[in-house]
MARKOL-107102 format. One record per residue (C-alpha): residue number from 0; residue in three letters; x, y, z. Coordinates in nm, 4 decimals, decimal comma. Each point is the difference from the previous one (the first is absolute). Last residue first. Example, Ala and Ser with C-alpha at 12.3 -4.5 7.8 and 13.67 -1.06 7.14 Angstrom:
<pts>
+-----+--------+----------+----------+----------+
: num : residu :        x :        y :        z :
+-----+--------+----------+----------+----------+
:   1 :    SER :   1,3670 :  -0,1060 :   0,7140 :
:   0 :    ALA :  -0,1370 :  -0,3440 :   0,0660 :
+-----+--------+----------+----------+----------+
</pts>
This chain:
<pts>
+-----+--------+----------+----------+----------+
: num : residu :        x :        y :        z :
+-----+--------+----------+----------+----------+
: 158 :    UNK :   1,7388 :   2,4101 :  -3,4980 :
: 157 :    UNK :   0,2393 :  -0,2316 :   0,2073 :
: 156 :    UNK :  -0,0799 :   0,1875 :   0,3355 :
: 155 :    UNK :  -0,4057 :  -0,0423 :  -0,0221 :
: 154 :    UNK :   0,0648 :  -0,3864 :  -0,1031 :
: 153 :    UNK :   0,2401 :  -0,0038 :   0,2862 :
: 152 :    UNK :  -0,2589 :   0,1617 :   0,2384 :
: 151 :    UNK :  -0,3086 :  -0,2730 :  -0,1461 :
: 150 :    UNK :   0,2188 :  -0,3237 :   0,0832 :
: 149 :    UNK :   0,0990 :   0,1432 :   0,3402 :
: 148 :    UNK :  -0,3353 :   0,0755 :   0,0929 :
: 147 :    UNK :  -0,1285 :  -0,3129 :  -0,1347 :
: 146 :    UNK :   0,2370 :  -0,2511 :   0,2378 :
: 145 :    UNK :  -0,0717 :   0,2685 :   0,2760 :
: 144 :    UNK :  -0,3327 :  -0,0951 :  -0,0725 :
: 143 :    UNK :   0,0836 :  -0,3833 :  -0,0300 :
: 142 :    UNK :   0,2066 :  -0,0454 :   0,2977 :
: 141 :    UNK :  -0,3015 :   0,2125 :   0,1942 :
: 140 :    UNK :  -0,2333 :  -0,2580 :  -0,1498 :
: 139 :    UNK :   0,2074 :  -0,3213 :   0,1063 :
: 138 :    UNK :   0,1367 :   0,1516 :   0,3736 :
: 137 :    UNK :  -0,4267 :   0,0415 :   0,0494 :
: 136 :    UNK :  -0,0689 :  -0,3604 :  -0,1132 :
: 135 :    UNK :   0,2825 :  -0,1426 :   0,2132 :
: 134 :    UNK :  -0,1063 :   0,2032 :   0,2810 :
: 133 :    UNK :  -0,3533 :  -0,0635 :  -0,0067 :
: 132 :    UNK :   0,0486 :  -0,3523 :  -0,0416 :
: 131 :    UNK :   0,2130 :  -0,0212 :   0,3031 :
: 130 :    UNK :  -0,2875 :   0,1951 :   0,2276 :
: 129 :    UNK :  -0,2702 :  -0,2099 :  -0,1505 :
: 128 :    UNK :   0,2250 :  -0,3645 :   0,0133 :
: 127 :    UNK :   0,0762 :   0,1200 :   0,3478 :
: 126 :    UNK :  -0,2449 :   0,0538 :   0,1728 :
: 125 :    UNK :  -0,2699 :  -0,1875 :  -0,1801 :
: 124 :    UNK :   0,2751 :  -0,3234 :   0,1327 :
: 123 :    UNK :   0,0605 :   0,1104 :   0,3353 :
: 122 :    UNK :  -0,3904 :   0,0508 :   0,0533 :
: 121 :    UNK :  -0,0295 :  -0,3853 :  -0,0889 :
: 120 :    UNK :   0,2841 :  -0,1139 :   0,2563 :
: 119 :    UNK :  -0,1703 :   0,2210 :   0,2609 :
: 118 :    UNK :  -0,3266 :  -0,1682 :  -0,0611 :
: 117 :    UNK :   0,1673 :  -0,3436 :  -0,0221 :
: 116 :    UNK :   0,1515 :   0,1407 :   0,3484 :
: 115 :    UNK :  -0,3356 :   0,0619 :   0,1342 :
: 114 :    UNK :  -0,1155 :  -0,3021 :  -0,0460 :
: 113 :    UNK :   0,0846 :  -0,0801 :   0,3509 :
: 112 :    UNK :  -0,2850 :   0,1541 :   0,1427 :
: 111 :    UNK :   0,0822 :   0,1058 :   0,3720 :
: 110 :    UNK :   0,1799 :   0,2817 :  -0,0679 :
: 109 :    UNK :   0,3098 :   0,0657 :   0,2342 :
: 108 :    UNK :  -0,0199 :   0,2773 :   0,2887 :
: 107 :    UNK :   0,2166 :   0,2650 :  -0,0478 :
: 106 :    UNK :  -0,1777 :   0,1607 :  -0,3340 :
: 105 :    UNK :  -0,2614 :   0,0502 :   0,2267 :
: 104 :    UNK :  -0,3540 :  -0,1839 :  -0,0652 :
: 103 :    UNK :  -0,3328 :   0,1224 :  -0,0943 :
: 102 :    UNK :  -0,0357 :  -0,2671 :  -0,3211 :
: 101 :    UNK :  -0,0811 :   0,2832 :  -0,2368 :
: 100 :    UNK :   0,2974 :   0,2378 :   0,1460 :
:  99 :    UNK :   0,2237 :  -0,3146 :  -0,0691 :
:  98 :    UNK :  -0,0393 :  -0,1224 :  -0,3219 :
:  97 :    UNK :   0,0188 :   0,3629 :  -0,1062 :
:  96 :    UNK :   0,3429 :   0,0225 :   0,1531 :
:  95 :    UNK :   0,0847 :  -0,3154 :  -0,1709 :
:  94 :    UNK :  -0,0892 :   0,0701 :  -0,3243 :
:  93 :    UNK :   0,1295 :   0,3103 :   0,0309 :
:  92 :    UNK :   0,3335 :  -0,1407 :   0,0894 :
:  91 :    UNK :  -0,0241 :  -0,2595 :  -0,2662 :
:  90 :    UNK :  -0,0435 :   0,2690 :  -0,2508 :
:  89 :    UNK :   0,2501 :   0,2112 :   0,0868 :
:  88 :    UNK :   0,2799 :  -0,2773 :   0,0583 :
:  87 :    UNK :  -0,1127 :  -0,1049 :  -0,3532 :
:  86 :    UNK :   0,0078 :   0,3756 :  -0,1842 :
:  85 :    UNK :   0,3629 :   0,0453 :   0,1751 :
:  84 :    UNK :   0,1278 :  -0,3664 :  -0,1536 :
:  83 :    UNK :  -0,1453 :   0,0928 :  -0,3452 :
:  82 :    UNK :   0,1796 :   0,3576 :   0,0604 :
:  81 :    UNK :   0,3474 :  -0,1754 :   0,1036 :
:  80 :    UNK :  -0,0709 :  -0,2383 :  -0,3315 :
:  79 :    UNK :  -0,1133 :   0,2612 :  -0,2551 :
:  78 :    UNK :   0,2441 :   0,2419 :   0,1075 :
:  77 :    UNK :  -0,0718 :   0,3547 :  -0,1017 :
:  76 :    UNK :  -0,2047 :   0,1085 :   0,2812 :
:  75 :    UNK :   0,0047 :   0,3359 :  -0,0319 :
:  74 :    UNK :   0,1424 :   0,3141 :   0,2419 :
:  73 :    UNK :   0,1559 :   0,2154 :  -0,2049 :
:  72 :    UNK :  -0,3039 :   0,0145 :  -0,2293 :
:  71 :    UNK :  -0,2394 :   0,0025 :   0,3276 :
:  70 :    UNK :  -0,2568 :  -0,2318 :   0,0073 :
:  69 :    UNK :  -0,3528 :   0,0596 :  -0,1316 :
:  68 :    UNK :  -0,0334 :  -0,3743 :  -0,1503 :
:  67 :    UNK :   0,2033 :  -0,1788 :   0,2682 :
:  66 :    UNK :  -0,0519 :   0,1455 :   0,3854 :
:  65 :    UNK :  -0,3619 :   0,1685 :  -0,0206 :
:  64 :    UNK :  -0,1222 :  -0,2507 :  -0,2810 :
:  63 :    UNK :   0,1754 :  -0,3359 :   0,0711 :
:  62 :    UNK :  -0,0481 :   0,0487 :   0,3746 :
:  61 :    UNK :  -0,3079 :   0,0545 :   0,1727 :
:  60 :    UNK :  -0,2800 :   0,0448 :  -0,3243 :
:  59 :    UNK :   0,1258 :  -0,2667 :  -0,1429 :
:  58 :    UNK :   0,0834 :  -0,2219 :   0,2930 :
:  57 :    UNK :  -0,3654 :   0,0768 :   0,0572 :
:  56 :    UNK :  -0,1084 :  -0,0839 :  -0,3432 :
:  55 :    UNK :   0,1893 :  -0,3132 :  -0,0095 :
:  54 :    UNK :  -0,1737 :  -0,1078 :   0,3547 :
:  53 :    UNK :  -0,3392 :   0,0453 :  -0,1032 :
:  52 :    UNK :   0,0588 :  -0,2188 :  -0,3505 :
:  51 :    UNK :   0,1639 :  -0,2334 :   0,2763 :
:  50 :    UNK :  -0,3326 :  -0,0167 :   0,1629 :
:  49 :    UNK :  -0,2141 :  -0,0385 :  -0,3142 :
:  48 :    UNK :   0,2331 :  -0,2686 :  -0,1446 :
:  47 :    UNK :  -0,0169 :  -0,1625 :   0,3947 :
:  46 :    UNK :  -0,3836 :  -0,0051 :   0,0351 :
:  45 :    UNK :   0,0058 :  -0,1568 :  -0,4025 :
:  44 :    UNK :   0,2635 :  -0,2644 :   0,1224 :
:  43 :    UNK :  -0,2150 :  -0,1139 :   0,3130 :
:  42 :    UNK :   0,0865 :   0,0700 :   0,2968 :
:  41 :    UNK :   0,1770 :  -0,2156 :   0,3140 :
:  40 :    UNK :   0,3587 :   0,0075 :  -0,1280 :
:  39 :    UNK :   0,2703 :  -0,2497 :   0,1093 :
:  38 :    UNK :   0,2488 :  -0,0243 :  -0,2708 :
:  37 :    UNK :   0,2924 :   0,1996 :   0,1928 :
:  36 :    UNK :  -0,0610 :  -0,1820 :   0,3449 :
:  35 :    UNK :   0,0434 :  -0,2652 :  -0,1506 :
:  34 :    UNK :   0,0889 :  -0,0965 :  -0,3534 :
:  33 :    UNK :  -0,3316 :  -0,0195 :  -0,1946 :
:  32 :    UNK :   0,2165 :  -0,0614 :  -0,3390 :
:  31 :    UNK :  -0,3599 :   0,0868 :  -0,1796 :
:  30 :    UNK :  -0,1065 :   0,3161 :   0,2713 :
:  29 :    UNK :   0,3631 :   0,1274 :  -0,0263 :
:  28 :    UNK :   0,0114 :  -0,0273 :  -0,3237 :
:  27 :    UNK :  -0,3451 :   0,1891 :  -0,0493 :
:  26 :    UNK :   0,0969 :   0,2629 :   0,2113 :
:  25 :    UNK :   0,3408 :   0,0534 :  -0,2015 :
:  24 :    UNK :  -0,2301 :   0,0155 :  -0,3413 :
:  23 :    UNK :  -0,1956 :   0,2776 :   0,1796 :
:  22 :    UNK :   0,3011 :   0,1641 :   0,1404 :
:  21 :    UNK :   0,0924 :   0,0591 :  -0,3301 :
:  20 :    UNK :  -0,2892 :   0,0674 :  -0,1381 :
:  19 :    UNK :  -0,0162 :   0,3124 :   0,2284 :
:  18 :    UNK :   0,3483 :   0,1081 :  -0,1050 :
:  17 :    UNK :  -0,0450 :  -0,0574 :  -0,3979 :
:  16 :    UNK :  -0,3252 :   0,2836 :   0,0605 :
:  15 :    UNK :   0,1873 :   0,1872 :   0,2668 :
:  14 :    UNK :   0,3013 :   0,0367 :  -0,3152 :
:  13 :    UNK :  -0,2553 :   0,1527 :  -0,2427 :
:  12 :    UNK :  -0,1626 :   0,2518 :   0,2510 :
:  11 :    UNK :   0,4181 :   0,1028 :   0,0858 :
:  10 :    UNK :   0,0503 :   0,0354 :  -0,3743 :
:   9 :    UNK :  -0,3509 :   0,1776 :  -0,0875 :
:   8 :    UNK :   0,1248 :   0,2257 :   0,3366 :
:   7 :    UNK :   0,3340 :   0,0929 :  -0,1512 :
:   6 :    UNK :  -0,1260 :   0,0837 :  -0,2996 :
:   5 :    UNK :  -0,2098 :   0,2237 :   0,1486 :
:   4 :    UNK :   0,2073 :   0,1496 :   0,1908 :
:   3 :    UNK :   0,2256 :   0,0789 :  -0,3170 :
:   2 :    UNK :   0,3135 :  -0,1716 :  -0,0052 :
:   1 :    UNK :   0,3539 :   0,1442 :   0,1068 :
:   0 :    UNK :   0,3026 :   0,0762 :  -0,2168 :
+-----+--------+----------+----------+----------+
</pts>
């Protein structure tokens, strides 16, 4: 049994939110441990909360919403951990692509900045902790309907 649309997009709104902290609290290791060239970040925190809240959107609007929440019912990510691993690769490659179009440089040449792979390690994480929240939360409510639906056609058969 398949969830609403709406349902489906509360869940998917619910898991960005946990996403985008996520790669908040891994930007904020990365800046305390300061391991280089992973900790080095030129901005400050609040230019990199409103950046990242950019970036969640867009991975939003690119990936968790066109290839997750209106997916296909044959088609579904039903593994948390193979979807969490999809939503990471995603993010980090749009991270990267975007990285790249604002710098004006081909994705052949190598970036210049070497934060870019704390960047890349922080779109991993929204990636994947929205995109394998979403899944968990979505196998949880259709478990329950079809929990319901069985509980209400037996009660239906028995009288």
């Amino acid at each position: 049994m398949g969830l609403s649309i709406t349902t489906r997009v509360v869940l998917s709104l619910r898991s960005l939110l946990f996403g985008y902290l996520s790669g908040l609290v891994v930007l904020q290791s990365l800046r305390i441990l300061r391991l280089w060239p992973l900790g080095l970040f030129a901005f400050s925190f609040a230019f990199h909360a409103f950046c990242f809240a950019l970036m969640t959107v867009l991975g939003w609007l690119l990936f968790l919403l066109p290839f997750v929440v209106n997916e296909n019912p044959k088609r579904t990510f039903r593994q948390p951990f193979s979807s969490a691993l999809a939503g990471g690769i995603a993010g980090a490659c749009l991270l990267t692509i975007l990285l790249l179009s604002l710098s004006g440089r081909s994705a052949f040449t190598s970036p210049g900045y070497p934060a870019w792979a704390g960047y890349a390690v922080c779109a991993f994480a929204m990636g994947s902790v929205a995109t394998g929240l979403y899944v968990i939360s979505r196998n949880r409510k259709e478990l329950g309907a079809t929990i319901q639906t069985g509980q209400a056609r037996n009660k239906l058969i028995e009288s």
